[in-house]
MDTraj code that builds the backbone (N, CA, C; nanometers):
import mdtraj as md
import numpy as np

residues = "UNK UNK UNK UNK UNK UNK UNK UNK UNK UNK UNK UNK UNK UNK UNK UNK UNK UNK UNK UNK UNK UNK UNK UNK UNK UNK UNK UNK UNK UNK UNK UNK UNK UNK UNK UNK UNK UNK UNK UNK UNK UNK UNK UNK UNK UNK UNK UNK UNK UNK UNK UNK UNK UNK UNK UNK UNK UNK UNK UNK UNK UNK UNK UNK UNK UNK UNK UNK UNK UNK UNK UNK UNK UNK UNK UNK UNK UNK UNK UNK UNK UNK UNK UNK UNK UNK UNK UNK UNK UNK UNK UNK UNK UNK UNK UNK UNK UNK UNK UNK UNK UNK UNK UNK UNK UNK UNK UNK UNK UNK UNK UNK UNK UNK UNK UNK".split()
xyz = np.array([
    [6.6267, 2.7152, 3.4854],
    [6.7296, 2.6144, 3.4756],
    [6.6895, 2.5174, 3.3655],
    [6.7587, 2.4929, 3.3062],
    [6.7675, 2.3607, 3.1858],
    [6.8466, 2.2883, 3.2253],
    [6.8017, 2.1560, 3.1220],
    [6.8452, 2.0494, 3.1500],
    [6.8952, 1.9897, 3.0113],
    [7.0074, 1.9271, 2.9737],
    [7.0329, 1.8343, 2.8373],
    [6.9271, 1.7405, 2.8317],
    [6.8714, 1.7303, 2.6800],
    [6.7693, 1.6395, 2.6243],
    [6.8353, 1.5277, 2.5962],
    [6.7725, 1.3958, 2.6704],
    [6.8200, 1.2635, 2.6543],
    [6.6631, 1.2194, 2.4687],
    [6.8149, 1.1512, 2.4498],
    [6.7189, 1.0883, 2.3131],
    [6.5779, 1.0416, 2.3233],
    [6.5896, 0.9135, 2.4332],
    [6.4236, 0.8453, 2.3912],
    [6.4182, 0.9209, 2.6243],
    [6.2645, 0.8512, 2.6294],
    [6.2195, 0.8822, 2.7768],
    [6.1199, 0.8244, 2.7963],
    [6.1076, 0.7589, 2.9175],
    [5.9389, 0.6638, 2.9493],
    [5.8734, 0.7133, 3.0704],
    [5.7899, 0.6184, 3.0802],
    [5.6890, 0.7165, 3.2089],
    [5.7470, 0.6507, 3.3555],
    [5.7421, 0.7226, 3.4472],
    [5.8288, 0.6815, 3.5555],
    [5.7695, 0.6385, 3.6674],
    [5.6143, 0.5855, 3.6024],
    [5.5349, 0.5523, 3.7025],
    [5.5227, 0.6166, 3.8432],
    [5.5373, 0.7146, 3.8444],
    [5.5084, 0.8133, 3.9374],
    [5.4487, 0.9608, 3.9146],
    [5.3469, 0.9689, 3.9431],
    [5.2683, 1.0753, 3.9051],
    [5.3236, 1.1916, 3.9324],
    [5.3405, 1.2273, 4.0136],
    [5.4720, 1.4138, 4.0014],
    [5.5675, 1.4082, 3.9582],
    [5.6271, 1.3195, 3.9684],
    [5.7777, 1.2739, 3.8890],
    [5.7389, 1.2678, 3.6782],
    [5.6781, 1.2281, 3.6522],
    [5.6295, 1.2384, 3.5265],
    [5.7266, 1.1465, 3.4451],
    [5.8363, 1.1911, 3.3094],
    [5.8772, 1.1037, 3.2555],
    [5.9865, 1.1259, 3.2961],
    [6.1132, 0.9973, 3.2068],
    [6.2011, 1.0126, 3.2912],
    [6.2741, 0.9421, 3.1905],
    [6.4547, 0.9534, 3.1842],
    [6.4977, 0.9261, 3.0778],
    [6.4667, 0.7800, 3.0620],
    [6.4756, 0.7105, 2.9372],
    [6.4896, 0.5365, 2.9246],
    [6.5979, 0.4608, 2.9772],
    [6.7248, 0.5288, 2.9912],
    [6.8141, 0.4147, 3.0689],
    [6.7913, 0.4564, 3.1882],
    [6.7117, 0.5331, 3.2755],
    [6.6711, 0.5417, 3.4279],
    [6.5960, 0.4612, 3.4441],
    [6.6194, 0.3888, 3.5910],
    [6.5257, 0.3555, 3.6863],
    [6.5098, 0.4283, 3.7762],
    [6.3959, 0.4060, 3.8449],
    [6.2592, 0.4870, 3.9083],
    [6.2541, 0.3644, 4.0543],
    [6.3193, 0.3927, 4.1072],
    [6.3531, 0.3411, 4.2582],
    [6.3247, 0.3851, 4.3947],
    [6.2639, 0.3340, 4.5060],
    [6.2784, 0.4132, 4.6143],
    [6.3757, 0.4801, 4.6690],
    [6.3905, 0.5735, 4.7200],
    [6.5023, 0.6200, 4.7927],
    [6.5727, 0.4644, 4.9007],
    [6.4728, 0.4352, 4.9789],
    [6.5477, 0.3459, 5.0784],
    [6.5918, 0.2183, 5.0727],
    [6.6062, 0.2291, 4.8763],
    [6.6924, 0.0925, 4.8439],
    [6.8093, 0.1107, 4.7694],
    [6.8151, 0.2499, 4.7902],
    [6.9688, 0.2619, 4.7243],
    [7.0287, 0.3635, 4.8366],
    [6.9557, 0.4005, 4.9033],
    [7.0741, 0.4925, 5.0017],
    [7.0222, 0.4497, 5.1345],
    [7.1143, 0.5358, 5.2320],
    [7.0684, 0.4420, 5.4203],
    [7.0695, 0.6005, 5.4678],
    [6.9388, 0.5770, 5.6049],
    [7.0203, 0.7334, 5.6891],
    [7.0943, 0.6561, 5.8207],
    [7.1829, 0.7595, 5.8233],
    [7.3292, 0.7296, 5.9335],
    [7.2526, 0.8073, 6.0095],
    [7.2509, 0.7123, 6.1585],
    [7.1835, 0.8016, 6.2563],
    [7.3243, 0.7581, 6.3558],
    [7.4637, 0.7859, 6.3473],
    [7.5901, 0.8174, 6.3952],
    [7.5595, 0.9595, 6.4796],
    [7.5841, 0.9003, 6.5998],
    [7.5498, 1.0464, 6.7092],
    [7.7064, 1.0594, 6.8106],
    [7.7589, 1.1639, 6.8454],
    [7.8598, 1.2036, 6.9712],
    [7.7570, 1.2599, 7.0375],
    [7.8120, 1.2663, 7.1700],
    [7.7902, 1.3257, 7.2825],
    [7.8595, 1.4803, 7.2573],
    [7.9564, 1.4902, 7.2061],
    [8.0080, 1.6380, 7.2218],
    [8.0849, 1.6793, 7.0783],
    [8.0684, 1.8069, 7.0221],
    [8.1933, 1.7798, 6.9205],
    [8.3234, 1.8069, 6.9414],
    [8.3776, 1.7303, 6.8219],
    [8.5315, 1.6985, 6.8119],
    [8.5876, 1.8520, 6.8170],
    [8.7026, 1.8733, 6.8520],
    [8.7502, 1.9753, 6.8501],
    [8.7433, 2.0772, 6.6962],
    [8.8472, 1.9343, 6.6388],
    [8.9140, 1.9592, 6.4799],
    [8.7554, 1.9309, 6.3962],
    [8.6635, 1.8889, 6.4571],
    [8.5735, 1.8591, 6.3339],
    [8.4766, 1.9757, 6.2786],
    [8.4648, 1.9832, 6.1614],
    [8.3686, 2.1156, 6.0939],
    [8.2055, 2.0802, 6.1468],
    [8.1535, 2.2115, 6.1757],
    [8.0362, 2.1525, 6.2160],
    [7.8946, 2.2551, 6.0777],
    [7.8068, 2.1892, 6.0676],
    [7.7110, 2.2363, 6.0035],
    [7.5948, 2.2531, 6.0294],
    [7.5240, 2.3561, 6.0805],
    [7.3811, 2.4027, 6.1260],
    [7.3098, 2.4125, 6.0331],
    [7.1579, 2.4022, 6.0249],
    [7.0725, 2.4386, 5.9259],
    [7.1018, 2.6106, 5.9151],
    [7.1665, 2.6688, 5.9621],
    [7.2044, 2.8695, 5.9424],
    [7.3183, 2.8746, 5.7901],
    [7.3931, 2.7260, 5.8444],
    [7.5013, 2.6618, 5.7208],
    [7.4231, 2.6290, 5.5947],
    [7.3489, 2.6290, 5.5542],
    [7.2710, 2.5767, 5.4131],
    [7.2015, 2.6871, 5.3856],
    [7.2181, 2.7698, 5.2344],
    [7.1190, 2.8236, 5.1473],
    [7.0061, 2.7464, 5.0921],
    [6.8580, 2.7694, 5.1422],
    [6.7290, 2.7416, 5.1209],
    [6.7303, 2.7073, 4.9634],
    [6.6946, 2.6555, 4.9094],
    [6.6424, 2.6194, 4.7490],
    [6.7693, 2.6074, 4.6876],
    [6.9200, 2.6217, 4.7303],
    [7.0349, 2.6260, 4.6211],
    [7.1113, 2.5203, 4.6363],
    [7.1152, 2.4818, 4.8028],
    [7.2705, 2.3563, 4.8374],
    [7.4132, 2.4232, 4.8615],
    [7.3640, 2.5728, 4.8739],
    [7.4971, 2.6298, 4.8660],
    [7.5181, 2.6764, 5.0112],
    [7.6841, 2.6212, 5.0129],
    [7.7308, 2.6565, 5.1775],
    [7.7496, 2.7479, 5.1963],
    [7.7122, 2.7985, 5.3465],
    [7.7725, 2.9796, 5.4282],
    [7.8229, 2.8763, 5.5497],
    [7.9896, 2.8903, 5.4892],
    [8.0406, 2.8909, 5.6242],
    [8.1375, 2.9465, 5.6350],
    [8.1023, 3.0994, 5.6336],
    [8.2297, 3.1891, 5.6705],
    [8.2415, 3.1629, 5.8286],
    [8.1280, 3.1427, 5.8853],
    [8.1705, 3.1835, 5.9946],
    [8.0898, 3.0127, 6.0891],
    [8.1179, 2.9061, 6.1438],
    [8.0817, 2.8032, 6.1705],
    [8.0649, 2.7903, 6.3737],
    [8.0239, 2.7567, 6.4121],
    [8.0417, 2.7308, 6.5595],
    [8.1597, 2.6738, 6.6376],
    [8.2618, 2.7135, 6.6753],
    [8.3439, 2.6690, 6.7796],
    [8.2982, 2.5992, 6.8567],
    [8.2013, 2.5972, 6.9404],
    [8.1220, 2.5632, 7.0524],
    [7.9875, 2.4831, 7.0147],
    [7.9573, 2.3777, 7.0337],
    [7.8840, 2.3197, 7.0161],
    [7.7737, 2.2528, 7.1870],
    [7.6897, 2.2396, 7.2477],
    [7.6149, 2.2296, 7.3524],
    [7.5270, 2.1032, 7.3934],
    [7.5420, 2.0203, 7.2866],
    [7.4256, 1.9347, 7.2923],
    [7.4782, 1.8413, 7.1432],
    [7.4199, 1.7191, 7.1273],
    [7.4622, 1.5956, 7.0913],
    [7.4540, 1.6587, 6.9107],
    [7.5727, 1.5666, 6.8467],
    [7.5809, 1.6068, 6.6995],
    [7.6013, 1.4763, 6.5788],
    [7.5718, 1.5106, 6.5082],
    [7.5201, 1.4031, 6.3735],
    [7.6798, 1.4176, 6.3390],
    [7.6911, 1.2815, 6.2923],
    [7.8478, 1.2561, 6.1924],
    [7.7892, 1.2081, 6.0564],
    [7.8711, 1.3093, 5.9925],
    [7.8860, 1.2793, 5.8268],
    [8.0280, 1.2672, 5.7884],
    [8.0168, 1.2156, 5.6684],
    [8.1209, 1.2151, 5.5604],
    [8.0879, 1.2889, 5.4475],
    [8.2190, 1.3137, 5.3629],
    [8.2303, 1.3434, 5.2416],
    [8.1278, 1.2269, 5.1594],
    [8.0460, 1.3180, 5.0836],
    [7.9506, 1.2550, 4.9935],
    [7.8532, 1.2250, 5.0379],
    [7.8101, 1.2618, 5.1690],
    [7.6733, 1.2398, 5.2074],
    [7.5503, 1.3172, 5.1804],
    [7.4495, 1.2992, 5.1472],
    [7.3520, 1.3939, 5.1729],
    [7.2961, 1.4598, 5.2650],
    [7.2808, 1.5782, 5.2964],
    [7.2237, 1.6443, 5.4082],
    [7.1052, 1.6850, 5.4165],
    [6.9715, 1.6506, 5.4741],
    [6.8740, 1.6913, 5.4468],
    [6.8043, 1.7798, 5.5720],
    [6.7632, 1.8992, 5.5480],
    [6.7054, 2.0066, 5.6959],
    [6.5920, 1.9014, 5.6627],
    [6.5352, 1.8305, 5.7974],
    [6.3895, 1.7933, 5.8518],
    [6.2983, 1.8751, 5.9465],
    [6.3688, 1.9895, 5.9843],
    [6.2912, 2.0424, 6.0327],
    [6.2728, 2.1624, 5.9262],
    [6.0834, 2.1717, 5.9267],
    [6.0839, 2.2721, 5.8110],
    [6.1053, 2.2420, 5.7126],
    [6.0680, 2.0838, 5.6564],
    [6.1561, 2.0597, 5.4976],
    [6.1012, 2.1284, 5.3715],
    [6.0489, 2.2463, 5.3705],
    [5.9731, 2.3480, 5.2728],
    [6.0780, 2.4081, 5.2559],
    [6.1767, 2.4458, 5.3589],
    [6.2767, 2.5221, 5.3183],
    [6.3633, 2.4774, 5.2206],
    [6.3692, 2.3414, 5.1836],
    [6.4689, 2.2730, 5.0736],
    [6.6043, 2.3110, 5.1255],
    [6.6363, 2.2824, 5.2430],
    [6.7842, 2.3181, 5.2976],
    [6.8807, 2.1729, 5.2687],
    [6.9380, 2.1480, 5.1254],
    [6.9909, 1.9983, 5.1434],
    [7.2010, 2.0391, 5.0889],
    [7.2050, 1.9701, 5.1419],
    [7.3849, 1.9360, 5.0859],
    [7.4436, 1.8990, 5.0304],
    [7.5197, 1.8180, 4.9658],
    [7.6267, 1.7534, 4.9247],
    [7.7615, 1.8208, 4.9628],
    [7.8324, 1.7577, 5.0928],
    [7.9397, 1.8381, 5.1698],
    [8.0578, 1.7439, 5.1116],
    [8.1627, 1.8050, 5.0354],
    [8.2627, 1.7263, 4.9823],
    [8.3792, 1.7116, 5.0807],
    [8.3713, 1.7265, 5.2536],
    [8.4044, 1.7226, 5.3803],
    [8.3447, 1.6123, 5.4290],
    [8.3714, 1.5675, 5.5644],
    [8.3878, 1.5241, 5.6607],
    [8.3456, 1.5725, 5.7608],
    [8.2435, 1.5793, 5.8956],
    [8.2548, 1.6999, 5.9834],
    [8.1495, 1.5974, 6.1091],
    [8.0655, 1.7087, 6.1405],
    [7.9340, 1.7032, 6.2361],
    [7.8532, 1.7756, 6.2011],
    [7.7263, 1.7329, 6.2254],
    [7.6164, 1.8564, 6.1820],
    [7.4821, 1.8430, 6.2992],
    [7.3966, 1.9806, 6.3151],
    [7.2873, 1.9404, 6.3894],
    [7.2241, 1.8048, 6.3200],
    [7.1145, 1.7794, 6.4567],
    [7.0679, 1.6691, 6.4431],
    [6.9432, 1.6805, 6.3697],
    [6.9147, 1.8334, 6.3359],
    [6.7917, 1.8366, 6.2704],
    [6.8404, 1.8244, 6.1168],
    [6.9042, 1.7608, 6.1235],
    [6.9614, 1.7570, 5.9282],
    [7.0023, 1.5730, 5.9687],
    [6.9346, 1.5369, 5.8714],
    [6.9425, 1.4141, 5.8265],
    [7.0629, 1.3367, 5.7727],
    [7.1063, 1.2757, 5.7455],
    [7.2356, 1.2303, 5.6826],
    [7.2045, 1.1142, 5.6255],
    [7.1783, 1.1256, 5.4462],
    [7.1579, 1.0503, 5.3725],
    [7.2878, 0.9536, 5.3131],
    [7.3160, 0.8298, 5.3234],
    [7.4754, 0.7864, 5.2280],
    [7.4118, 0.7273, 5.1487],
    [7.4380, 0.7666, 5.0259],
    [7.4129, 0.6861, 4.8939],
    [7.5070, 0.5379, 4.8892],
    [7.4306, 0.4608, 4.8481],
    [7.4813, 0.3216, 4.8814],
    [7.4921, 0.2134, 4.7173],
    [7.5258, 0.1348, 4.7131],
    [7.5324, 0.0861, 4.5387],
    [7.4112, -0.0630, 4.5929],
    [7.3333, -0.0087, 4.4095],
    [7.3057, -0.0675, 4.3372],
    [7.3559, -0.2179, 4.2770],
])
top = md.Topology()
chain = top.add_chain()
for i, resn in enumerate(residues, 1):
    res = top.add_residue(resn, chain, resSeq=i)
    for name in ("N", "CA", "C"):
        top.add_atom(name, md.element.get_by_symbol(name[0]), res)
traj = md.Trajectory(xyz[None], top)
């Protein structure tokens, strides 16, 4: 995978992270986004639901031909534009960007990017 070359780039004061373009800042995660820990007791009928079985490992890409009707036990609420992150197992790199609305297990995180 490539990436477009930005003109100038500085160091991003973070040692694995390395450099990083010049109009970037180099911020924590937990000052620009929040996790939604939004829980039901049961899911919604009409609502889409998303399992870590729903996320391709290393890509972000959805499988949901086929999704759960039936749900058993308590479920995470997202929105459109949230981030989804698998915590259990996070080697697997199971993450989202769902341009939906839905529920998801609770072993997936729910990141909302928030402004600056």
């Amino acid at each position: 995978m490539t990436f477009p070359r930005y003109p100038a780039y500085k160091d991003s004061g973070v040692e694995w992270l390395g450099e990083i373009p010049a109009h970037w800042d180099a911020i924590r995660l937990k000052h620009t986004a929040n996790i939604i820990n939004d829980r039901l007791d049961t899911k919604p009928e009409e609502a889409m639901y998303l399992g870590l079985e729903n996320i391709e490992s290393q890509t972000g890409h959805l499988l949901i031909e086929a999704t759960a009707e039936q749900v058993e036990s308590i479920v995470g609420v997202f929105q459109a534009g949230d981030v989804l992150f698998g915590k259990l197992r996070p080697y697997l790199a199971k993450v989202v960007l769902p341009d939906f609305s839905g529920v998801c297990t609770t072993e997936l995180l729910t990141i909302r990017p928030g402004q600056r």
